[in-house]
RODO-574618 format. One line per field, with one value per residue (C-alpha): residue number from 1; residue in three letters; x, y negated, z negated. Coordinates in steps of 0.5 Angstrom, whole numbers, plus 500, padded with zeros to 3 digits. Example, Ala and Ser with C-alpha at 12.3 -4.5 7.8 and 13.67 -1.06 7.14 Angstrom:
resi = 1, 2
resn = ALA, SER
east = 525, 527
north = 509, 502
up = 484, 486
***
This chain:
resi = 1, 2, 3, 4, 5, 6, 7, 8, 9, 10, 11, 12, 13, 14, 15, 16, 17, 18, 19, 20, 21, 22, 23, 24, 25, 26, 27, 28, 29, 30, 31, 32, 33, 34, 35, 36, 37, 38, 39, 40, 41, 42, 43, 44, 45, 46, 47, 48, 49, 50, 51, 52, 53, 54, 55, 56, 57, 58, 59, 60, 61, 62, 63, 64, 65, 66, 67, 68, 69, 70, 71, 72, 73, 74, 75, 76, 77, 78, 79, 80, 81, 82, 83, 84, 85, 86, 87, 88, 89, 90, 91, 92, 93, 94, 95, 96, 97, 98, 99, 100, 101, 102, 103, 104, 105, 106, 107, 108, 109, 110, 111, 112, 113, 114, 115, 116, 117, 118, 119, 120, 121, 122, 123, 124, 125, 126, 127, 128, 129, 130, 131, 132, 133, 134, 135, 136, 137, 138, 139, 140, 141, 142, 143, 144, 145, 146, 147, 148, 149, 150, 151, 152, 153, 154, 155, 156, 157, 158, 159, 160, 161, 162, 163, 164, 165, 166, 167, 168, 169, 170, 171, 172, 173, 174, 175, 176, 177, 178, 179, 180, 181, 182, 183, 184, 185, 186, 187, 188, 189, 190, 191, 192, 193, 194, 195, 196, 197, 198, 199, 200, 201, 202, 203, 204, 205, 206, 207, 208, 209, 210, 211, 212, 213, 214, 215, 216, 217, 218, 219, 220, 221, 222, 223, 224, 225, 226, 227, 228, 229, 230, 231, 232, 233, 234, 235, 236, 237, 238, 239, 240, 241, 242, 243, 244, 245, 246, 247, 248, 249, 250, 251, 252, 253, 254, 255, 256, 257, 258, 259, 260, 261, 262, 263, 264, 265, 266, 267, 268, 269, 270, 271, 272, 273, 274, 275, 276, 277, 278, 279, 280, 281, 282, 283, 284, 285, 286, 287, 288, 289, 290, 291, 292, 293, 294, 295, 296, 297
resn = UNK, UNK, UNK, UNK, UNK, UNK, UNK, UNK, UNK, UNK, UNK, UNK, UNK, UNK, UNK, UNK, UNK, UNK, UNK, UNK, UNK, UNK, UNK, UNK, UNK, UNK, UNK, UNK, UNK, UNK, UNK, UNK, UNK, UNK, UNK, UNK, UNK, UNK, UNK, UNK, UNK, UNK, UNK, UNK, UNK, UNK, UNK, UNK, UNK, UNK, UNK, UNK, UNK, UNK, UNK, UNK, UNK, UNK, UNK, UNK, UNK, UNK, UNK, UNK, UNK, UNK, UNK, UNK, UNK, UNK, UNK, UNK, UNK, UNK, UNK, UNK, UNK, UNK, UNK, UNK, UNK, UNK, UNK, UNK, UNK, UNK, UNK, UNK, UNK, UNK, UNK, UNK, UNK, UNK, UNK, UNK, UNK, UNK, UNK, UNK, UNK, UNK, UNK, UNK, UNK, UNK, UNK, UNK, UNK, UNK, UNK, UNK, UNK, UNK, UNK, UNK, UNK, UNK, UNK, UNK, UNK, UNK, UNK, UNK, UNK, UNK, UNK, UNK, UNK, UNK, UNK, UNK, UNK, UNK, UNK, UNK, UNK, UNK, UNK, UNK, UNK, UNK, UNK, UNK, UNK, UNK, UNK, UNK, UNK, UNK, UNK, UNK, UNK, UNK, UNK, UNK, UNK, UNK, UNK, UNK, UNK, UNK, UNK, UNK, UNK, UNK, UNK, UNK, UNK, UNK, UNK, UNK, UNK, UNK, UNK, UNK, UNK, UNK, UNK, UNK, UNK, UNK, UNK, UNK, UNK, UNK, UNK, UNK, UNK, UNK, UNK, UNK, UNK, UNK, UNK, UNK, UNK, UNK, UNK, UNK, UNK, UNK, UNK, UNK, UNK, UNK, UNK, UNK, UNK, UNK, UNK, UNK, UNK, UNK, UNK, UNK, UNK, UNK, UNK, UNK, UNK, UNK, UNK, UNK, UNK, UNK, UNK, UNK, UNK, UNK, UNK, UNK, UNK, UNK, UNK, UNK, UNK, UNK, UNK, UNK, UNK, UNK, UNK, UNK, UNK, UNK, UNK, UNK, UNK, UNK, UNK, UNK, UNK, UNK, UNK, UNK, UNK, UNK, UNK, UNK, UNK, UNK, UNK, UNK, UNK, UNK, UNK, UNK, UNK, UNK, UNK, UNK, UNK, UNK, UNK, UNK, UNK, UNK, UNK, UNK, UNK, UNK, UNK, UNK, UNK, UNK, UNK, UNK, UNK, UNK, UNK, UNK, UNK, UNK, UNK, UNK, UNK
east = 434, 435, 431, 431, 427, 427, 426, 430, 426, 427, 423, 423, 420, 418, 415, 409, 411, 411, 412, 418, 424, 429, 433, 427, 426, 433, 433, 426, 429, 435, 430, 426, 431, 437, 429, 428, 435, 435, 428, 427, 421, 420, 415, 412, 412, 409, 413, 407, 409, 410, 402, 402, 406, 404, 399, 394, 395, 402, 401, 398, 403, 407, 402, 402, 409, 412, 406, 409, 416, 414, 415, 410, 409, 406, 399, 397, 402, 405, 402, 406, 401, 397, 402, 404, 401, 407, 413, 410, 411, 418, 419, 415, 420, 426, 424, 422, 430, 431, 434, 430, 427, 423, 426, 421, 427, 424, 429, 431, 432, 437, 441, 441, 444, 450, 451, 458, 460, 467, 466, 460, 459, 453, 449, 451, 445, 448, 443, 447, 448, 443, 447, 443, 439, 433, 437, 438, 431, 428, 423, 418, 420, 419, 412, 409, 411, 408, 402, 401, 400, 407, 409, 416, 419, 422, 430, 435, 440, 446, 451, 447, 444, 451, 453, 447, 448, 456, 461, 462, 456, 456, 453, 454, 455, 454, 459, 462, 460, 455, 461, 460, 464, 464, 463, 463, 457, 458, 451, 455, 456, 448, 447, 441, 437, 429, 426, 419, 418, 412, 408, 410, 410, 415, 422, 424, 430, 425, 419, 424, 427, 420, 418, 424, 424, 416, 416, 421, 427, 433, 436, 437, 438, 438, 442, 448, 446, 443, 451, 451, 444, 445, 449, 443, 438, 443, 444, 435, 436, 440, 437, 429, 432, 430, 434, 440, 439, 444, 445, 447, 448, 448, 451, 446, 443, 445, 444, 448, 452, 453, 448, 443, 436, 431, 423, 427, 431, 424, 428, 424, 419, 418, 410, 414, 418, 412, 409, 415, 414, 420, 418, 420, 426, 428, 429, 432, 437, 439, 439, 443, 449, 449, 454, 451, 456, 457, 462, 460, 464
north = 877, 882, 888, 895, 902, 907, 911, 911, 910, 913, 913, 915, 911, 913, 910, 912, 912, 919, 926, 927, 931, 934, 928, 925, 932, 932, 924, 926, 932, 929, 923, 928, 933, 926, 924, 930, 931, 924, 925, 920, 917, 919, 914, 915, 908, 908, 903, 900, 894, 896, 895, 897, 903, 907, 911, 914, 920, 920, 917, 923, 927, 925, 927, 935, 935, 933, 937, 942, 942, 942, 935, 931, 924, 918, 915, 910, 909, 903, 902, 896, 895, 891, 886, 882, 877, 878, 878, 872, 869, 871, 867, 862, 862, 863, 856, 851, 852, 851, 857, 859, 856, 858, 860, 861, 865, 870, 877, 875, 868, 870, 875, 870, 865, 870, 873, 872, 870, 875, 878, 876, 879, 883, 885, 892, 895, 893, 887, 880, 875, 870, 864, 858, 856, 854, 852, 845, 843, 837, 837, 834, 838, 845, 841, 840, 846, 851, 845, 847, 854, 857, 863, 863, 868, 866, 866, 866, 860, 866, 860, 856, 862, 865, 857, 858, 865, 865, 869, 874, 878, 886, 893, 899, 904, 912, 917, 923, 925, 919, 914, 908, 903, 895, 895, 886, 885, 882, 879, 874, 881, 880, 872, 868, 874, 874, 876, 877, 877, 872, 880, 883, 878, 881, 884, 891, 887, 882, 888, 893, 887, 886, 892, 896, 890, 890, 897, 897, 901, 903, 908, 907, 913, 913, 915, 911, 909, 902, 901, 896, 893, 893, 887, 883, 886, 884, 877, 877, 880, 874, 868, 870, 873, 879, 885, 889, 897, 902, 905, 911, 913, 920, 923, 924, 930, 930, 934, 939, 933, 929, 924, 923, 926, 921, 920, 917, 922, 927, 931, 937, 935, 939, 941, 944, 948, 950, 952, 956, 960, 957, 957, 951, 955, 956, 950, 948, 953, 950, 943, 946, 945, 939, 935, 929, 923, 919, 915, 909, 905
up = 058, 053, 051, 047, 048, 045, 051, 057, 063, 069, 077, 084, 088, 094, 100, 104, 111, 112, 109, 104, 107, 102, 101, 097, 093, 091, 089, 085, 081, 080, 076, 073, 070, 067, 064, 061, 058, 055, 052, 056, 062, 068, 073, 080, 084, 091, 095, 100, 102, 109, 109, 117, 116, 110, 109, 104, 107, 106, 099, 098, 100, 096, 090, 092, 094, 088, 084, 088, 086, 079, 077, 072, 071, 068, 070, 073, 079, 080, 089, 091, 095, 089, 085, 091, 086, 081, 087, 090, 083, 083, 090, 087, 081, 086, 091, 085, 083, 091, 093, 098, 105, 111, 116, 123, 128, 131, 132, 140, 137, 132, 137, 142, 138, 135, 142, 144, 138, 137, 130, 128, 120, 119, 112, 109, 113, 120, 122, 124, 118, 120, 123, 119, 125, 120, 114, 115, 118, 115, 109, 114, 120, 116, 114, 121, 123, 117, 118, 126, 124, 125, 121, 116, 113, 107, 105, 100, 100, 098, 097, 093, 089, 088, 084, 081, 077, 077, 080, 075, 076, 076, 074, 070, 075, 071, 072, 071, 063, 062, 063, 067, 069, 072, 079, 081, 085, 092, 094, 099, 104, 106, 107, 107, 107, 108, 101, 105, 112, 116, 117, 110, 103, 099, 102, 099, 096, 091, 089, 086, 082, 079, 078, 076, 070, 070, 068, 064, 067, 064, 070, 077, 080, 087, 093, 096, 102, 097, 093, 097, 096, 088, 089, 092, 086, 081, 083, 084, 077, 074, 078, 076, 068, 069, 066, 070, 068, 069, 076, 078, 086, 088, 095, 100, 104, 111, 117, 121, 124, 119, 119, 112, 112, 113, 116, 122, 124, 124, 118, 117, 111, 104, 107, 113, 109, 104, 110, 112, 105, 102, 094, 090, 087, 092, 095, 088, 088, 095, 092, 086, 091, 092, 088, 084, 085, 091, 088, 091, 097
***
């Protein structure tokens, strides 16, 4: 699918399942300053999905941090919360070419099947590649098993995936000076990985797919910890017609140790910060340091 703007169109898309910390502002503000240059949009999405974890205090937080750090955007907000509707249209998309399945494994049960086997790959965030346990279970065996109540989560068939979108896939990664380049796409690295979860309908990896193409976004400016994940999101891209904007993947903040900043880490929060006195333009000239690129792996 094919598109034009007249305007680029860039977002950040925090989730709210904590406070912000300095890694979330410098990704905010870089968005917000490379829309302005480019007299272009910048969008705030809500990424809620995680319906257990998120709260409305922390959405809210969100609100005053950014309104705090001098950054506007447009209303409404896009809540993923509210368009589970149009990721399970993107599944069901998906599933009538017959490229997904359920897969009923708890976590125990794919860890005890791949232990013990030596050099057992694993997806670029670290989780074993599932082993296929489910993969190859009978129509009616998946039947009676969804008909006596048990829960599935649902997952992509990569190899059939990958035969039905081709080998060629890659994206256009921004550098130095607005060039880009080709990076060839590598989704096979995350297996038949879930596109939702028997507790959550949609997976990260199939909501930002949409709402990235729903919205209308051509810049993809987020840190390098999810290179790897672009992949994955362009192979969704490719099976569901959806547009592949530009991306660009910006170095992470980290600690003292050299571990990146993040909500579980408890890094210290931007309302913490503006509780200790720090001004937003001090902590913009603290970011100014920080270079942009990451270069990718």
């Amino acid at each position: 699918m094919t598109r034009s703007f007249t305007n680029r169109v860039f977002r950040f898309a925090p989730s709210s399942n904590g406070y912000l910390h300095l890694g979330h502002a410098y990704s905010a503000l870089l968005n917000f300053d490379m829309a302005r240059a480019a007299g272009g949009r910048f969008l705030l999405r809500i990424e809620d999905i995680d319906i257990e974890r998120c709260q409305s205090e922390f959405e809210q937080a969100i609100y005053e941090d950014l309104g705090w750090l001098g950054l506007a955007w447009e209303t409404p907000v896009r809540r993923q919360f509210e368009h589970f509707s149009e990721y399970a249209s993107a599944l069901a998309k998906l599933s009538a070419q017959g490229l997904t399945y359920p897969c009923f494994c708890s976590r125990g049960e794919i860890m005890l099947a791949v232990t013990g086997r030596t050099g057992w790959p694993r997806d670029p965030d670290g989780s074993p590649l599932y082993p296929g346990i489910c993969k190859h279970l009978s129509r009616e065996e998946k039947q009676r098993r969804i008909s006596a109540g048990r829960r599935a989560a649902l997952r992509i068939d990569m190899e059939a995936a990958i035969a039905k979108a081709g080998r060629g896939l890659a994206w256009r990664e921004m550098g130095h000076s607005a060039q880009t380049r080709e990076v060839a796409a590598e989704p096979s690295l995350w297996g038949d990985t879930t596109l939702s979860r028997k507790d959550i309908p949609a997976s990260y990896h199939i909501a930002v797919v949409v709402d990235d193409a729903l919205q209308g976004v051509t810049d993809v400016v987020r840190g390098e910890d999810l290179f790897l994940a672009t992949s994955l999101h362009r192979l969704l891209q490719a099976l569901l017609d959806l547009p592949a904007p530009t991306y660009r993947h910006h170095a992470l903040l980290r600690d003292a140790s050299g571990q990146k900043l993040s909500k579980s880490s408890r890094a210290k929060s931007l309302r913490a910060l503006r509780q200790d006195g720090v001004s937003p333009a001090a902590l913009q000239e603290r970011l100014s340091s920080v270079p942009i690129l990451a270069g990718g792996p």
